[in-house]
Backbone as JSON, one array per atom type, in Angstrom:
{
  "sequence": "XXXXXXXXXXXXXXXXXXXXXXXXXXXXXXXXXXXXXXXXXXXXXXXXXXXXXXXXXXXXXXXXXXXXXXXXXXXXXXX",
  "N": [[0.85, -1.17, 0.0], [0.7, 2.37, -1.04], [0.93, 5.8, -0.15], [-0.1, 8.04, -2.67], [-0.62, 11.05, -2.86], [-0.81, 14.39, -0.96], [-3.74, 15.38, 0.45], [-5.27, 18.36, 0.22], [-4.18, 21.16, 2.73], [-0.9, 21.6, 4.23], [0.08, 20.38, 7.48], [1.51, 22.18, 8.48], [0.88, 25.01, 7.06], [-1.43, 24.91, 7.92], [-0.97, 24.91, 10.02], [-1.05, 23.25, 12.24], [0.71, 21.86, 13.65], [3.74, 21.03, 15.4], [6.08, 20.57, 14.44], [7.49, 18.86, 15.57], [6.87, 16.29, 16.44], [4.31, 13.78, 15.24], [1.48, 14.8, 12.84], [-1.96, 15.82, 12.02], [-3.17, 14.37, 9.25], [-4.46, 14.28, 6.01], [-4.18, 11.95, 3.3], [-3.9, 9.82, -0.02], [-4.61, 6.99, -1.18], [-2.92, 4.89, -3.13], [-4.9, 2.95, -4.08], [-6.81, 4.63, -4.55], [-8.24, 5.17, -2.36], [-8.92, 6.71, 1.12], [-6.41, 7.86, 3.43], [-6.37, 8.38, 6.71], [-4.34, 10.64, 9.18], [-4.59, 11.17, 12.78], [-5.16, 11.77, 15.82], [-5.37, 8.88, 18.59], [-8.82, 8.82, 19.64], [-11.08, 6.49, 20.36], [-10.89, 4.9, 22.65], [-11.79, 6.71, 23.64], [-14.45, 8.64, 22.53], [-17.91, 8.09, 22.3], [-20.92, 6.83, 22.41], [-21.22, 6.29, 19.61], [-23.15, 4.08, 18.15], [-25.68, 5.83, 18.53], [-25.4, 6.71, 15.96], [-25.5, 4.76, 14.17], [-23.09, 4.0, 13.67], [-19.82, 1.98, 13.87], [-17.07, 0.81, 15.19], [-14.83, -1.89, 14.56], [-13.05, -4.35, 15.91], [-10.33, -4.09, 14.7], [-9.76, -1.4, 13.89], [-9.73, 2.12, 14.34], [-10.54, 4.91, 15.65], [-10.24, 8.26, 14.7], [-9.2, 11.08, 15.75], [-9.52, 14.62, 14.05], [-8.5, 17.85, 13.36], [-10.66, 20.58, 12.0], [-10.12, 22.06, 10.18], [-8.15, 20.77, 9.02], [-9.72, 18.61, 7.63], [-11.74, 20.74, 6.26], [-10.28, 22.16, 4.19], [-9.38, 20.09, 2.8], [-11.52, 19.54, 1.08], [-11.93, 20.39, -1.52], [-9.61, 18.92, -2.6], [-10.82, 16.26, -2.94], [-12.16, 14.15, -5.18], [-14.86, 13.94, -7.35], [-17.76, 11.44, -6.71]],
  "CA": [[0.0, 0.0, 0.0], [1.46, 3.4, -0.79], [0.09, 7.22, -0.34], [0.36, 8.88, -3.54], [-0.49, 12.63, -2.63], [-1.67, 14.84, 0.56], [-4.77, 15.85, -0.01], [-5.91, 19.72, 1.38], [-2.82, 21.89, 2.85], [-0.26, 20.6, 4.72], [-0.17, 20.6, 8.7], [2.1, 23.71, 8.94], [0.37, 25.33, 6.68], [-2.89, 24.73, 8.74], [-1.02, 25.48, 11.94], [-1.46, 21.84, 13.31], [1.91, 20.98, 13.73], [5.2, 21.73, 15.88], [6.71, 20.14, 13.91], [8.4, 17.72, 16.79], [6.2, 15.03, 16.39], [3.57, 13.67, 14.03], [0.46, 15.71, 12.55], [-3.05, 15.61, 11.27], [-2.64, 14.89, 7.91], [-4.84, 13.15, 4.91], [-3.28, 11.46, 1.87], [-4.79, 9.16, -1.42], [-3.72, 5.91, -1.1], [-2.71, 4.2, -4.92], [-6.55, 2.25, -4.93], [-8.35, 5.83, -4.76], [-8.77, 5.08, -1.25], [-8.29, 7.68, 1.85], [-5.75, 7.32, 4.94], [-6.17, 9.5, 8.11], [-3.85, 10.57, 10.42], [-5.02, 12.09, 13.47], [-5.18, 11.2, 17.12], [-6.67, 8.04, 18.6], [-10.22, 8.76, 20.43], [-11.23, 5.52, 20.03], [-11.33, 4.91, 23.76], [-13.34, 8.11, 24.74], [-15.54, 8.7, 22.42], [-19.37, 7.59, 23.14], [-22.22, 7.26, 21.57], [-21.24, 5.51, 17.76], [-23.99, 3.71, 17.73], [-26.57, 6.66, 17.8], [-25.72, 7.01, 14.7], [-25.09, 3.62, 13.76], [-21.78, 3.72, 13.68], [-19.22, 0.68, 14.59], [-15.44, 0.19, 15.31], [-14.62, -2.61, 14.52], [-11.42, -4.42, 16.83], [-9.38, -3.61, 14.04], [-10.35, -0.08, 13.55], [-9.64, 3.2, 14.99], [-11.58, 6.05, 15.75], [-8.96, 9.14, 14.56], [-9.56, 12.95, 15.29], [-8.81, 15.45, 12.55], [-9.0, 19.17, 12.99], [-11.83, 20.91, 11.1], [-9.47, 22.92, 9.54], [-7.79, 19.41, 7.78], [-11.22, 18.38, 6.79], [-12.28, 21.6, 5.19], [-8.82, 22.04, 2.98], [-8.82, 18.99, 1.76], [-12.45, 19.04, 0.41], [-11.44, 20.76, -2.98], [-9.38, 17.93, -3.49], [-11.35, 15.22, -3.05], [-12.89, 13.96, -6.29], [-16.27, 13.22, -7.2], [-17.7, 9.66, -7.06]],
  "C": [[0.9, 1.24, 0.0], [0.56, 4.67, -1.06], [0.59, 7.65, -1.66], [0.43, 10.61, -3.64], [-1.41, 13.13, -1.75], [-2.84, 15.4, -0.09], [-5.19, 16.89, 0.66], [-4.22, 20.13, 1.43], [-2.01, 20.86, 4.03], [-0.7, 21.04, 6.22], [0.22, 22.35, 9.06], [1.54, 25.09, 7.93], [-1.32, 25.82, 7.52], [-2.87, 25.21, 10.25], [-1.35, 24.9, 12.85], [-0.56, 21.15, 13.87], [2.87, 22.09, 14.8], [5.86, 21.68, 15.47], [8.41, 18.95, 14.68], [7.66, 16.94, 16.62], [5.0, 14.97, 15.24], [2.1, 14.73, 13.96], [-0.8, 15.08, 11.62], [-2.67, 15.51, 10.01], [-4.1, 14.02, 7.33], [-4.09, 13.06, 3.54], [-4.32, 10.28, 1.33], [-4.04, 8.29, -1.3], [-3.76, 5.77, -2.82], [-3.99, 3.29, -4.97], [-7.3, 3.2, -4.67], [-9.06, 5.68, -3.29], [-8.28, 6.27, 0.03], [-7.52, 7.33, 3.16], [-5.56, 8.59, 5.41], [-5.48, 9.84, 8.92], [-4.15, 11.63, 11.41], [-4.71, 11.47, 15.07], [-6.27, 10.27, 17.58], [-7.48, 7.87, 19.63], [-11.05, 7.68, 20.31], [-11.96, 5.14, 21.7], [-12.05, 5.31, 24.36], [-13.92, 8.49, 23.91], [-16.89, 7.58, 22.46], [-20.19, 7.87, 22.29], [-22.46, 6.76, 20.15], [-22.63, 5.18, 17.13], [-25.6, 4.36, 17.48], [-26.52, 7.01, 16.75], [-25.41, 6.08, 13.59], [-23.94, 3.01, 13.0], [-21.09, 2.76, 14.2], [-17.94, 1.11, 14.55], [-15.19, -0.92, 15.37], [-13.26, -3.11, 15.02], [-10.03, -3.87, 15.96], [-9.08, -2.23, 12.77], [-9.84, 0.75, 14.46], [-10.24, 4.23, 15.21], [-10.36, 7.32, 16.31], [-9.73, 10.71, 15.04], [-8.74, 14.05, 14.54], [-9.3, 16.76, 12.86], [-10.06, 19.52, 11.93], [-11.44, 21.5, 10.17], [-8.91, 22.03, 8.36], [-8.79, 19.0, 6.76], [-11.53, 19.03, 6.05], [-11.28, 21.83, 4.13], [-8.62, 21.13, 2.33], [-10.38, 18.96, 0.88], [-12.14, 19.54, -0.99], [-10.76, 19.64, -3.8], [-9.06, 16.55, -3.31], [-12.42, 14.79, -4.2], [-14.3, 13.5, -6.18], [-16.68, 12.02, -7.58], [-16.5, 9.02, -6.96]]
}
């Protein structure tokens, strides 16, 4: 599996980073697929299933600034 390109601006750009350790990021994997990096709330958040949401054991539940999210929507393709 390899990322082919970040998708949205970068962290320091966004002002998410210290650049001492790792950062929010998203990137396009090579099958058109998306990989997240964010921090893992997995443990503490609550509630999934109000909205019938799952984690599955070999799943994570990441958090991503809003700021990552909205920068990258431009370039995220359609369909």
């Amino acid at each position: 599996m390899r990322a082919v390109r970040r998708i949205g601006k970068s962290p320091a750009e966004l002002g998410n980073t210290t650049g001492v350790s790792g950062s929010p990021d998203i990137v396009e994997l090579e099958d058109g697929a998306f990989a997240v990096i964010g921090v893992d709330i997995t443990d503490q958040i609550s509630d999934l299933e109000t909205f019938g949401a799952r984690c599955a054991p070999n799943e994570r539940v990441v958090r991503v600034p809003r700021s990552t999210l909205t920068a990258a929507k431009n370039d995220i393709p359609e369909g």
